[in-house]
Every structure is written in structure tokens, then in C-alpha cells.
Backbone as CSV, one residue per row, in Angstrom:
resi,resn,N_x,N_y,N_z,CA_x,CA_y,CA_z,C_x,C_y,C_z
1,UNK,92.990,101.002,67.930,92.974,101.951,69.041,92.987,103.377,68.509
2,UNK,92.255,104.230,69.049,92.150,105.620,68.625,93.038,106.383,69.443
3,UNK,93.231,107.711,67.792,94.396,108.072,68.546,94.005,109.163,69.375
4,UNK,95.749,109.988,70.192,94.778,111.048,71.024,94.687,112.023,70.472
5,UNK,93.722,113.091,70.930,93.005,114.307,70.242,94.083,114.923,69.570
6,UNK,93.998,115.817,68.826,95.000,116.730,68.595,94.592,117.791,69.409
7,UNK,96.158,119.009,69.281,95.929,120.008,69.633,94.619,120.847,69.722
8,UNK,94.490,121.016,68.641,93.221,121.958,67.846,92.104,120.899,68.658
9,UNK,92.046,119.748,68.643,90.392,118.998,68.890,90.303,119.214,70.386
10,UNK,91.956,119.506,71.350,91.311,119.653,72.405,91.039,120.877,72.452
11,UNK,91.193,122.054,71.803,90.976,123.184,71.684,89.906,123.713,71.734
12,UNK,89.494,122.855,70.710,87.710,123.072,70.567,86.724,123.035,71.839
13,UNK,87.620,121.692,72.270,86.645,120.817,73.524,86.605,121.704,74.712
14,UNK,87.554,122.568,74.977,87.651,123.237,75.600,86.978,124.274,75.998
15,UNK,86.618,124.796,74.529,86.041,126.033,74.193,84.318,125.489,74.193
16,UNK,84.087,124.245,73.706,82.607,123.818,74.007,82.424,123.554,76.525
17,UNK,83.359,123.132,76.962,83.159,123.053,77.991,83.592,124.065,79.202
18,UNK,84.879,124.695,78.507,85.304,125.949,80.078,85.532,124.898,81.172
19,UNK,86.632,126.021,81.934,86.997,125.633,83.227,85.004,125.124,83.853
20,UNK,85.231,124.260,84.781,83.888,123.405,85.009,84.174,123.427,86.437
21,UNK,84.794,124.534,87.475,84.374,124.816,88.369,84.763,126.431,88.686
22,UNK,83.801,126.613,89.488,84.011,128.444,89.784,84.514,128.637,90.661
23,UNK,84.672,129.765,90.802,85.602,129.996,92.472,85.628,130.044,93.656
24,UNK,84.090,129.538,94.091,83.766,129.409,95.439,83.991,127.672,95.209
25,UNK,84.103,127.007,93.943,84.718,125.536,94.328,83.164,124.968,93.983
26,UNK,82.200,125.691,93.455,81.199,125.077,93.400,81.010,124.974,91.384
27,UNK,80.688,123.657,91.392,80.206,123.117,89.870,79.930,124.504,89.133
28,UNK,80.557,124.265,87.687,79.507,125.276,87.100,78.317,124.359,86.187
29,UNK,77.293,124.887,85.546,76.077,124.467,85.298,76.036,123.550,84.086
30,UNK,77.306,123.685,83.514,78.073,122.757,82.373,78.371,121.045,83.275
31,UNK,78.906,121.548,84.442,79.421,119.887,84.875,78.284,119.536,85.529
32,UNK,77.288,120.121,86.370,76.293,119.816,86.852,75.166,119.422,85.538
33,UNK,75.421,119.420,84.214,74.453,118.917,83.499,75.226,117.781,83.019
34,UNK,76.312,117.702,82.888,77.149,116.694,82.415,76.853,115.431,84.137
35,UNK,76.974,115.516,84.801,76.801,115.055,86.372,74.975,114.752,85.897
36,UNK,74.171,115.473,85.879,72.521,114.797,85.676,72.730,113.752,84.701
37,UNK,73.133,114.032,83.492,73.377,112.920,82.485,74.188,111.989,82.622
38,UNK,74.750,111.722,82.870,76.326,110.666,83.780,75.390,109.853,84.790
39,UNK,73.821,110.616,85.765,73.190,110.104,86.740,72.052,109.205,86.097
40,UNK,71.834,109.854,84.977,70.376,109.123,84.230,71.196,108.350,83.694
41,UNK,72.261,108.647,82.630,73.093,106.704,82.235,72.687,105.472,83.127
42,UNK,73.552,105.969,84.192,74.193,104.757,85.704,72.603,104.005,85.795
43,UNK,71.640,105.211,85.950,69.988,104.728,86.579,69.662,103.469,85.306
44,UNK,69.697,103.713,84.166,68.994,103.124,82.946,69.559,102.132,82.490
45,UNK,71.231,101.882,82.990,72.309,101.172,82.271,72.788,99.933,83.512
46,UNK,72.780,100.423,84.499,73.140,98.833,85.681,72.455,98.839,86.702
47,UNK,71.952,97.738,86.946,70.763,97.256,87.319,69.298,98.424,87.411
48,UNK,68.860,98.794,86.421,68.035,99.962,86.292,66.546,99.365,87.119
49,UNK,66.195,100.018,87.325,64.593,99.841,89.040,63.672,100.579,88.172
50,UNK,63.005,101.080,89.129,61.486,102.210,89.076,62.424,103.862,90.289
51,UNK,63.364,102.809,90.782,64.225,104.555,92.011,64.535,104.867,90.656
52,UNK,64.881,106.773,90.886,65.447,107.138,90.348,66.658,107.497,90.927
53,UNK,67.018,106.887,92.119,68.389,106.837,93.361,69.229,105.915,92.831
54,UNK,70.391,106.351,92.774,71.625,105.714,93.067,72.362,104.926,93.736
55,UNK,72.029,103.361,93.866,72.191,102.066,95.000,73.755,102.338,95.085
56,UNK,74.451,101.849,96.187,75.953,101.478,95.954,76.130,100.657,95.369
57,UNK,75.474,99.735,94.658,75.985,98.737,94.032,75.782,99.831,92.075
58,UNK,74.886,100.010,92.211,75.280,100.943,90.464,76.033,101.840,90.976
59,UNK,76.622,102.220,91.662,77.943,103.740,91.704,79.180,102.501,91.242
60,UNK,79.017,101.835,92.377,80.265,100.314,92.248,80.141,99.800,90.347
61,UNK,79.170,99.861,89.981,79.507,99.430,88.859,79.861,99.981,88.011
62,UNK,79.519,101.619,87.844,79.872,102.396,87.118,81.214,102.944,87.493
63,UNK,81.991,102.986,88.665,83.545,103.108,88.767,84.310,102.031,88.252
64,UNK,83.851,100.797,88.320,84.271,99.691,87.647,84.455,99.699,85.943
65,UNK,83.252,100.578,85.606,83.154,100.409,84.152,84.344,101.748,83.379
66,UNK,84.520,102.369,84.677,85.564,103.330,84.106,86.640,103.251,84.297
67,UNK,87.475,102.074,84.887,88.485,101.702,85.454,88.924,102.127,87.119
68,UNK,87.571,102.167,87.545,87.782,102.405,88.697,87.503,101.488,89.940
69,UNK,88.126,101.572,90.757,87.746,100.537,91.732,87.093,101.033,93.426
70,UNK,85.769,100.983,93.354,85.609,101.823,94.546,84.540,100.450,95.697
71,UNK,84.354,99.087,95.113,84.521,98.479,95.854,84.289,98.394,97.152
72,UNK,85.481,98.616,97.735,85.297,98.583,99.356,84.518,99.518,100.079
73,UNK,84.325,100.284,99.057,83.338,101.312,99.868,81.833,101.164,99.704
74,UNK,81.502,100.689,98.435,80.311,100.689,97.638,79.090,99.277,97.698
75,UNK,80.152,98.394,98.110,80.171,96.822,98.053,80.484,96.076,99.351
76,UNK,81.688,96.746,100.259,82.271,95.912,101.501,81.957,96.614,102.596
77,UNK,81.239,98.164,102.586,80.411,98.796,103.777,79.460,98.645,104.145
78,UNK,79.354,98.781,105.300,77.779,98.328,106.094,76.700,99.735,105.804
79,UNK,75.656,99.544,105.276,74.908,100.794,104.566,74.857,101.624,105.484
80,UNK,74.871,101.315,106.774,74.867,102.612,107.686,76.127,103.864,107.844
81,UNK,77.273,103.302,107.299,78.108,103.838,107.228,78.160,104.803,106.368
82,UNK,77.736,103.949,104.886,77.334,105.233,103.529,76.747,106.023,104.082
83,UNK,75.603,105.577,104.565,74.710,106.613,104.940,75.386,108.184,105.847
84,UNK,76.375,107.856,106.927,76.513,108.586,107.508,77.613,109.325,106.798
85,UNK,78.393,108.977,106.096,79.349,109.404,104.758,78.860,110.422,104.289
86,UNK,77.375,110.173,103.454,76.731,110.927,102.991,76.105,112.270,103.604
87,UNK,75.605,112.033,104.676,75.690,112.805,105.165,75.884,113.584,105.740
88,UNK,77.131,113.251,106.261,78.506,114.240,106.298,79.161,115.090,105.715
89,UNK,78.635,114.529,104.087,79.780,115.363,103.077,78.406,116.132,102.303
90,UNK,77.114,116.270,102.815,76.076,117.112,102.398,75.323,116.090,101.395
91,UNK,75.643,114.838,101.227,74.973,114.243,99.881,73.639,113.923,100.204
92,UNK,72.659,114.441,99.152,71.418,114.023,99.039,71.340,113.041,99.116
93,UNK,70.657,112.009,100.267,70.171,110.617,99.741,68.352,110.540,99.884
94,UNK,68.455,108.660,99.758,66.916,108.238,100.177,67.194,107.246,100.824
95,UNK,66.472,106.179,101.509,66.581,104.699,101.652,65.925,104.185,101.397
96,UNK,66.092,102.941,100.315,65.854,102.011,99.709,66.318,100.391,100.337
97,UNK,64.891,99.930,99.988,64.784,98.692,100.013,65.452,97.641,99.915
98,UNK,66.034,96.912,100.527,67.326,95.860,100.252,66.573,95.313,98.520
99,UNK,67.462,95.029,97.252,67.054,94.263,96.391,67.775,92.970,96.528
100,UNK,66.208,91.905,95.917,66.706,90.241,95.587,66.217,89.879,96.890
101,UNK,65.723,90.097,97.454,65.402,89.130,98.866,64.180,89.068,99.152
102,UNK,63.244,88.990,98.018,61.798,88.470,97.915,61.029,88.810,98.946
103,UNK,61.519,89.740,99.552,60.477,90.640,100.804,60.066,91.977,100.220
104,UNK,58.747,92.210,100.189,58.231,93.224,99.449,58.142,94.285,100.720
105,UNK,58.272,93.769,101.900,58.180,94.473,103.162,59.184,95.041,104.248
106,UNK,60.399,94.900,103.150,61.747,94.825,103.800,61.854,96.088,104.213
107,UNK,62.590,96.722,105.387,62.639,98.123,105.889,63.907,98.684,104.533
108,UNK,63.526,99.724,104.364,64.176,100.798,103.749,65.541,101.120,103.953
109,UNK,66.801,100.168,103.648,68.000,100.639,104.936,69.529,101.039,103.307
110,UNK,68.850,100.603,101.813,69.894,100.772,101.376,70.267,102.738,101.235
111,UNK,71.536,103.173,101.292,71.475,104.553,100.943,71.497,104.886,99.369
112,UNK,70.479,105.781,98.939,70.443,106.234,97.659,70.948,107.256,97.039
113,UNK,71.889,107.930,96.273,72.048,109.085,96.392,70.944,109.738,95.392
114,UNK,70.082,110.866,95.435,69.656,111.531,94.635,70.393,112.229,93.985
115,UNK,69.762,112.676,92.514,70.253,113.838,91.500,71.528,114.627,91.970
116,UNK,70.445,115.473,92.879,71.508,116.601,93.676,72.784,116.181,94.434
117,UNK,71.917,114.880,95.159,73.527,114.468,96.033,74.357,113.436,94.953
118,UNK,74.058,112.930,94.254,75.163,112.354,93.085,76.130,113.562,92.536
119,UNK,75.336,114.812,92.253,76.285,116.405,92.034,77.392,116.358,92.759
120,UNK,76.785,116.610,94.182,77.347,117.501,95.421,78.266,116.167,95.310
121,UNK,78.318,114.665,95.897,79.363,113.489,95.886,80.359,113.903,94.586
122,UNK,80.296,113.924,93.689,80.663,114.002,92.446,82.085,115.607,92.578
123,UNK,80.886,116.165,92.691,82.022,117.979,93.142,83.054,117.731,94.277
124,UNK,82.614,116.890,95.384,83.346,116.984,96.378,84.744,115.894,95.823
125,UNK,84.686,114.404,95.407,85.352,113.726,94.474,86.432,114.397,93.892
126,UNK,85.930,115.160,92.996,86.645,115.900,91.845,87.705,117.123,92.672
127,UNK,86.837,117.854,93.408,88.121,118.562,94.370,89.025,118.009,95.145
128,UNK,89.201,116.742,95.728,89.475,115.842,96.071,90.466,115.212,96.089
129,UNK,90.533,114.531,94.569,91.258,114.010,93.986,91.404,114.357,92.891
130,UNK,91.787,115.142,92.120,90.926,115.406,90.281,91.797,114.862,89.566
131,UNK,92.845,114.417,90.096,93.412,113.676,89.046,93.096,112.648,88.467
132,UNK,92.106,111.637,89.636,91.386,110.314,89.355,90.168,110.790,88.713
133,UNK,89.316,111.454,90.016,87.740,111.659,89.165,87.872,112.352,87.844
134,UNK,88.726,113.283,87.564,88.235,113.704,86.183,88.815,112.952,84.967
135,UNK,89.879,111.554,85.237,89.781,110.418,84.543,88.558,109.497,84.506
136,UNK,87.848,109.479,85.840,86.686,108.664,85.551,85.971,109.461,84.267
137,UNK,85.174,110.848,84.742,84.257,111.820,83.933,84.766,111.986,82.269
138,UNK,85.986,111.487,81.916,85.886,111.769,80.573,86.447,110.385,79.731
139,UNK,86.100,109.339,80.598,86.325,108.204,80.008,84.807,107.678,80.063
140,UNK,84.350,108.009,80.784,82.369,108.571,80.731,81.910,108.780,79.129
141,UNK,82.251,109.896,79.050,81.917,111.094,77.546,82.607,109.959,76.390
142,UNK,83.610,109.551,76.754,84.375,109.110,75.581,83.900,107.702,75.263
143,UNK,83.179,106.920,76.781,82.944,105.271,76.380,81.578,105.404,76.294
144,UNK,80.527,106.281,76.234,79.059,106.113,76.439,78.366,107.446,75.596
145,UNK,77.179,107.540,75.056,76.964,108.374,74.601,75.942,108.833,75.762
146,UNK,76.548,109.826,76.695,76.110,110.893,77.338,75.232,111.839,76.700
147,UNK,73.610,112.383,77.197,72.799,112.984,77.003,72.513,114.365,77.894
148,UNK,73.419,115.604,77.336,72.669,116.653,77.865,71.182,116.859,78.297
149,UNK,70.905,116.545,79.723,69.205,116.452,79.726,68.593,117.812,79.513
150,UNK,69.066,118.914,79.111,68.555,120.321,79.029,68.550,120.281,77.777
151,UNK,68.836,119.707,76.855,68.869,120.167,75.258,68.715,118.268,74.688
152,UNK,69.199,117.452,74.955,68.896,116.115,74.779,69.909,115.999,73.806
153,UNK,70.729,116.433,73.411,72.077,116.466,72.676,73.136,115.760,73.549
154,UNK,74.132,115.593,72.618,74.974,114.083,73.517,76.372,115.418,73.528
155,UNK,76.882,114.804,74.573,77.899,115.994,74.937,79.536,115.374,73.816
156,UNK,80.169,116.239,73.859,81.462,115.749,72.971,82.263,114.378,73.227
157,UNK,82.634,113.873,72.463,83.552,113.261,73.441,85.100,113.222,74.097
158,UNK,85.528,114.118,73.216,86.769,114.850,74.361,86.397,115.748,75.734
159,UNK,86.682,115.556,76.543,86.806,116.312,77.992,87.970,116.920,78.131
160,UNK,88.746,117.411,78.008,89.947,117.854,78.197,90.200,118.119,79.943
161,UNK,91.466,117.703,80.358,92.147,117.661,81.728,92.088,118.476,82.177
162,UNK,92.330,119.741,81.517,92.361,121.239,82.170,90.993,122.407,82.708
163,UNK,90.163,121.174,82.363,88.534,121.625,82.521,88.773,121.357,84.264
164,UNK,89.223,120.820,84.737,89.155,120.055,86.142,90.511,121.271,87.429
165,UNK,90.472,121.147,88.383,91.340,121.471,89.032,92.818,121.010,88.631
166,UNK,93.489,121.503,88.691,95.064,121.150,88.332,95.820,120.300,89.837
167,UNK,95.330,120.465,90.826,95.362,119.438,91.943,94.701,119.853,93.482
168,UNK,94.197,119.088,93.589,93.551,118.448,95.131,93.508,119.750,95.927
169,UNK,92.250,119.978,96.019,91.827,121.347,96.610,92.182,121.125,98.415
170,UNK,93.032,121.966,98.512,93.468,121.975,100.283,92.814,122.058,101.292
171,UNK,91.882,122.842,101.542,90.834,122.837,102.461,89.733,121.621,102.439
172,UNK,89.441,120.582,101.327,88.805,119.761,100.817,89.834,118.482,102.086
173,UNK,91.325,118.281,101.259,91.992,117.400,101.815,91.937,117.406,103.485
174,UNK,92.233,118.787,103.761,92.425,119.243,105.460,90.920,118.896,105.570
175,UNK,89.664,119.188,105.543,88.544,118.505,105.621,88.293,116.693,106.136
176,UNK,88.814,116.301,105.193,88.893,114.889,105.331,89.740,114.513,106.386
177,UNK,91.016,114.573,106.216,91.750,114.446,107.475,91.361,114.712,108.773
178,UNK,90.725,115.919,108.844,90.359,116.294,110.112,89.195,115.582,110.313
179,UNK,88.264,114.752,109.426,87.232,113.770,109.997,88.001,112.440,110.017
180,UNK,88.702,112.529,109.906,89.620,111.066,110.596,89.617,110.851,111.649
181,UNK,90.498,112.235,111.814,91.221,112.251,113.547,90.194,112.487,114.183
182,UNK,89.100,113.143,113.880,87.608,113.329,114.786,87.401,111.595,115.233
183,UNK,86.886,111.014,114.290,85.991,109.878,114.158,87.069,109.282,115.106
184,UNK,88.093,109.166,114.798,89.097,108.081,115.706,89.024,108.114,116.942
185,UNK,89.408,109.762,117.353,89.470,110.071,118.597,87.995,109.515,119.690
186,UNK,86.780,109.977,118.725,85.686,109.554,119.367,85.416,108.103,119.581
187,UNK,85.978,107.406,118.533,85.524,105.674,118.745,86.995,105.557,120.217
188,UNK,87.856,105.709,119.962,88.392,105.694,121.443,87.693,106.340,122.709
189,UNK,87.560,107.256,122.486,86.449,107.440,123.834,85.506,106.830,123.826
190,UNK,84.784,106.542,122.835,83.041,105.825,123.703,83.869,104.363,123.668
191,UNK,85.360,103.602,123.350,85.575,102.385,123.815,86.164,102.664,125.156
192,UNK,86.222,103.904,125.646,87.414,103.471,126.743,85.636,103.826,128.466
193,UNK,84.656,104.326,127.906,83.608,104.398,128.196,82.709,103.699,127.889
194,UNK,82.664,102.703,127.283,81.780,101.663,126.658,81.652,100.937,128.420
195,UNK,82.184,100.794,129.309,81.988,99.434,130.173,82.219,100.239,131.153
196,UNK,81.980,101.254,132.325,82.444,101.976,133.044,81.558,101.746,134.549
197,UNK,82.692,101.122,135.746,82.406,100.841,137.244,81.823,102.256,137.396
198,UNK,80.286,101.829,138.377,79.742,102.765,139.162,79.635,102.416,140.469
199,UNK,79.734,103.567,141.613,80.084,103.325,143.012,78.334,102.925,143.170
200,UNK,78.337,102.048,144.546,76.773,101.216,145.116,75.869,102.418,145.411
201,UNK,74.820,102.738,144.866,74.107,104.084,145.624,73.052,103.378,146.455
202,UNK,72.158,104.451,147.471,71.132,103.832,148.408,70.368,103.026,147.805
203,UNK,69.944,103.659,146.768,68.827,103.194,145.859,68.827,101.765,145.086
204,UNK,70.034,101.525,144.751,70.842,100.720,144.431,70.435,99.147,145.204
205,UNK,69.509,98.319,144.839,69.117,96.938,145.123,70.850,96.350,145.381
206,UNK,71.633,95.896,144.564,72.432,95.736,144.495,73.836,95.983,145.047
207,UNK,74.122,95.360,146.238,75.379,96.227,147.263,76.492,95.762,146.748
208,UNK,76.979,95.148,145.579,77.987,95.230,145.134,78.375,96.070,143.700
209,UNK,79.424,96.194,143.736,79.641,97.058,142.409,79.172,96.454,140.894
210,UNK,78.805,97.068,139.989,78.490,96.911,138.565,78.772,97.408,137.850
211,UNK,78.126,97.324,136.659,78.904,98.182,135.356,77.586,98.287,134.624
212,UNK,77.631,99.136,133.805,76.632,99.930,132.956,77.521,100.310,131.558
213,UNK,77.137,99.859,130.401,77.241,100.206,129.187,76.697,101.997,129.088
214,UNK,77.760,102.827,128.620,76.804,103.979,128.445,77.077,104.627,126.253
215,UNK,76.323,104.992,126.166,75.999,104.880,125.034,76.603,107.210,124.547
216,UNK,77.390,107.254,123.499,77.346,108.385,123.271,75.583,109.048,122.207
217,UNK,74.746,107.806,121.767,73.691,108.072,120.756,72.730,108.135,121.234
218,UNK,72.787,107.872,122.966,71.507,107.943,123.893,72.000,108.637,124.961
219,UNK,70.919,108.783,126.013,71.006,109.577,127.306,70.674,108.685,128.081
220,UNK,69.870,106.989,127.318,70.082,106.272,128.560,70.969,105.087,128.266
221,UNK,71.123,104.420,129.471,72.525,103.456,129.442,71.916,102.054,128.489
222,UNK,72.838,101.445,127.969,72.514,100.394,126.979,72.682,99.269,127.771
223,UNK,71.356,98.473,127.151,71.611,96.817,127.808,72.424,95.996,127.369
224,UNK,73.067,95.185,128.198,74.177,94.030,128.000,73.707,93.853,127.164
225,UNK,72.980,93.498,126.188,72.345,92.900,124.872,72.564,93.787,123.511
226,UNK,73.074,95.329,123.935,72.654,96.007,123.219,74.590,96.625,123.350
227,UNK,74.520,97.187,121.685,76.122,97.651,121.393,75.656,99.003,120.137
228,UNK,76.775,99.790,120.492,76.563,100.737,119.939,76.643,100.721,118.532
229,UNK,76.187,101.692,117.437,76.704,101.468,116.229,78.137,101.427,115.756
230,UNK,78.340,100.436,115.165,79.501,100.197,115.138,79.906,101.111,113.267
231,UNK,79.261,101.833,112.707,79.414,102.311,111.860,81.064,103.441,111.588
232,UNK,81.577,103.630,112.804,82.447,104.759,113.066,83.536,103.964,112.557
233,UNK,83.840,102.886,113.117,84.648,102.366,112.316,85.228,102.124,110.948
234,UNK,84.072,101.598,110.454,84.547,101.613,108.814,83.799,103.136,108.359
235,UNK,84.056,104.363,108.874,83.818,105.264,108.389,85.207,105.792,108.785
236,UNK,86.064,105.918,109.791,86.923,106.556,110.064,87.964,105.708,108.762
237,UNK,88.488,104.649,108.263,88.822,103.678,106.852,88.646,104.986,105.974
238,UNK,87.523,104.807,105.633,87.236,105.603,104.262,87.486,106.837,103.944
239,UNK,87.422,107.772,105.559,87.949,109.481,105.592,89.583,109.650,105.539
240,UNK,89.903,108.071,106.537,91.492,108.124,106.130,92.377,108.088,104.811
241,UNK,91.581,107.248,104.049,91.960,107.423,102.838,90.783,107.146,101.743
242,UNK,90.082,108.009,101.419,89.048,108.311,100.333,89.397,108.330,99.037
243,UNK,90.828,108.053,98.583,91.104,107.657,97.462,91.527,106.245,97.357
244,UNK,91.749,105.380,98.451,91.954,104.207,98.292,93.335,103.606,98.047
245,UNK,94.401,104.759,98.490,95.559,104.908,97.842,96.857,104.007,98.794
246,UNK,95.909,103.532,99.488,96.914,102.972,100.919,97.588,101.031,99.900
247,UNK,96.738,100.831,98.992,96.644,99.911,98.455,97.663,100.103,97.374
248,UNK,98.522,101.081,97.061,99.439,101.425,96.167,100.911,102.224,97.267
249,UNK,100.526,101.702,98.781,101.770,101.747,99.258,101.836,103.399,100.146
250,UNK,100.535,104.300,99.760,100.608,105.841,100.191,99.852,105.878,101.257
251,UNK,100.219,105.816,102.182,99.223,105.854,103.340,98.852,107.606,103.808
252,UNK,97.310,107.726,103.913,96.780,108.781,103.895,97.073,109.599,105.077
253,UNK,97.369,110.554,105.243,97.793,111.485,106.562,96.564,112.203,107.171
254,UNK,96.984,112.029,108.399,95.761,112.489,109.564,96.078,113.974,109.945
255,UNK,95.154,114.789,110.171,96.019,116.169,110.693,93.913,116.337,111.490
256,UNK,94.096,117.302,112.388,92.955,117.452,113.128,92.439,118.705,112.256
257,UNK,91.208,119.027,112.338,90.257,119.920,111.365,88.766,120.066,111.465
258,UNK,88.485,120.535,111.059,86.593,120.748,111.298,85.749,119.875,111.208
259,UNK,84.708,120.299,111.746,83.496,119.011,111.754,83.203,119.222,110.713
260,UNK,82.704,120.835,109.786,82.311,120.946,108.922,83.081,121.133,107.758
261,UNK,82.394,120.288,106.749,82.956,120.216,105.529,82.916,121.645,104.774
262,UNK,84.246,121.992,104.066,84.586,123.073,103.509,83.131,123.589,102.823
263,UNK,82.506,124.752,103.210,81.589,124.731,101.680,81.581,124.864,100.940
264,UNK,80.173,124.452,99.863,79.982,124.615,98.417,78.843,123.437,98.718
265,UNK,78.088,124.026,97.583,76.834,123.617,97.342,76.716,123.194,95.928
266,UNK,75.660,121.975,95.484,75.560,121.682,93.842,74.759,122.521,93.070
């Protein structure tokens, strides 16, 4: 087993990488090249395609390969949910093709993240939580030989801790929370409106009372046959606790907050 850095080696490492975010909270051009190279690994290294997108199942494998467990999100969500995840929190995606199911004609429904939105996912992560993600990012550098794609040089393999936020950016956390209590509040209303008595009108064939499904994603009413996306659900899960931490006994706190996510851009 190797030992840990010394003083002086993290010294160095330091001095090759700098604080690796700026003060509007956005990447500097050091972690965003370290983040492209970390993206071309994942693409080339588990289950590698012709996409140059990011399936949930290679994000799932590459948190796995760093001791991470992201699983339930990556693996046990319904893709519509990623999807709307993603684009919630600004992430570039695409949609891709279900793989393994010998349909060359299959509709487009997995979410991909691109380049940029693997960044922007990645930045938002790291403000986040940085105590976890920037254990994933330098057990990265340290277990794989990472390729600066601007110079094609392999980056160090010390990362040092102090390159990262020192803890969990507040407006980031209040962010999340407040899409909890959003998402919640709303799946209670369109359930307590999902099935709603209307009085008999003239027009109305029908002289007894009925019910009408009404839909918050349309303007017209949904057929008995037909149910809304049920995606809110296991999306309101994941905003509640986005570190996964409920599973170690910490259950994530709700507080009300913006639709929009704090900015910063990749």
C-alpha cells in the first residue's frame, strides 16, 4: 500500500492545480479540463459506443469504480426522471437509444449527459457535497491515468483536498431543498386534483355527475386510460437527499426556495 503524500508532494500538487473553483462558484479551466478528461476515460473505459454521451449506466459505473455508490439514481430511476434532473440543474444532455434490445429502431429515451453537461453535473456535485465528490475526483487521478485533452499529458496524481471547497456551498444546499418542497408540494396538488367532481352542464349528454382526470402537463383533461407522469416522484427522492445520506441514518432537510438553481455556468 502506498504511502500518503508528503508535505512538500502535496505542495507541489497544489501549486500544479490552484484552488479549482472561482468566485462566482464557477469551475476554473484547470477542473473543467480535468472534468473533459475524467469524460473521455468513462466514454472509452465502460461500456464504450460510437455516443460520445454519458449513459447512466457508465456514470453508475464509474462512481462504483471510485467507491462510490450512486446506484439508485443511475440504475433504479425511470430515465424520465434523469432527464428532468438534468434539466433542472442546467445539464447538457441527448437521448439515446435503449442498449441490448436488438431494436435498431428503438425511440431515443436513454438521458445522455454531454461534455458540457458532465462539467456543469460535476461543478454542481462538488459544491454540493465536496467532501464526497472531491474524494471521487482524486481517487480518479490517482487510480487511472487521466489525459489532459489540451496538451495530451496525464495530469498528477495527487489532487490535494484543499483544491475543492472546504464545505457545501449554501445557496447550492438551500437550492436543492427548496426543489424538494416544490416537487412535493406539487405532486400533492395534481393528487388531490387528479380525480375532481364536475357539476351536470346543458351540454352535458350525461345528467348525472362525473369525474374528469385533469392533467397539470396539458390544457386538456386526461382519459381514464391515461395517468400523468409519474416522474415527480422519484425526482422529489433524489432532491431530498442528493447525497444519498438517508442510508447512513441523516435524513436530508426540506426548507422552501427557488425554482431556479443558484447560478454558474461550465
Amino acid at each position: 500500500m502506498a504511502s500518503p503524500p508528503s508535505e512538500a508532494e502535496q505542495k507541489e500538487a497544489y501549486q500544479y492545480w490552484g484552488y479549482l473553483f472561482k468566485q462566482d462558484r464557477t469551475g476554473t479551466d484547470m477542473l473543467k479540463n480535468l472534468l473533459r478528461g475524467i469524460h473521455k476515460f468513462i466514454t472509452t473505459t465502460f461500456e464504450p459506443s460510437e455516443s460520445p454521451d454519458l449513459t447512466p449506466s457508465q456514470i453508475a459505473q464509474f462512481y462504483r469504480a471510485v467507491n462510490g455508490n450512486y446506484d439508485p439514481l443511475f440504475l433504479s430511476t425511470p430515465p424520465s426522471t434523469i432527464a428532468f434532473i438534468y434539466k433542472n440543474l442546467g445539464c447538457l444532455h441527448s437521448l439515446q437509444p435503449p442498449v441490448n434490445l436488438g431494436d435498431r429502431y428503438a425511440d431515443p429515451v436513454v438521458p445522455s449527459l454531454k461534455v458540457e453537461g458532465w462539467i456543469m453535473w460535476q461543478t454542481v456535485q462538488l459544491l454540493l457535497g465536496p467532501d464526497e465528490h472531491s474524494e471521487f475526483m482524486r481517487q480518479a487521478v490517482q487510480k487511472w491515468d487521466i489525459k489532459n485533452l489540451e496538451t495530451g499529458e496525464s495530469f498528477p496524481k495527487i489532487l490535494p483536498r484543499s483544491c475543492f471547497p472546504p464545505h457545501p456551498d449554501t445557496s447550492m444546499v438551500e437550492w436543492y431543498e427548496g426543489m424538494s418542497s416544490r416537487l412535493r408540494r406539487e405532486a400533492e396538488e395534481q393528487e388531490r386534483i387528479r380525480v375532481q367532481p364536475i357539476e351536470d352542464r346543458p351540454d352535458t349528454p350525461n345528467t348525472s355527475r362525473h369525474h374528469r382526470k385533469i392533467s397539470r402537463y396539458s390544457d386538456n383533461a386526461l382519459t381514464d386510460d391515461e395517468s400523468p407522469p409519474d416522474y415527480k416522484n422519484f425526482a422529489i427522492a433524489y432532491f431530498r437527499d442528493p447525497l444519498f445520506r438517508t442510508i447512513d441514518g441523516r435524513p436530508g432537510l426540506v426548507r422552501n426556495g427557488s425554482r431556479r438553481r443558484p447560478p454558474l455556468s461550465p
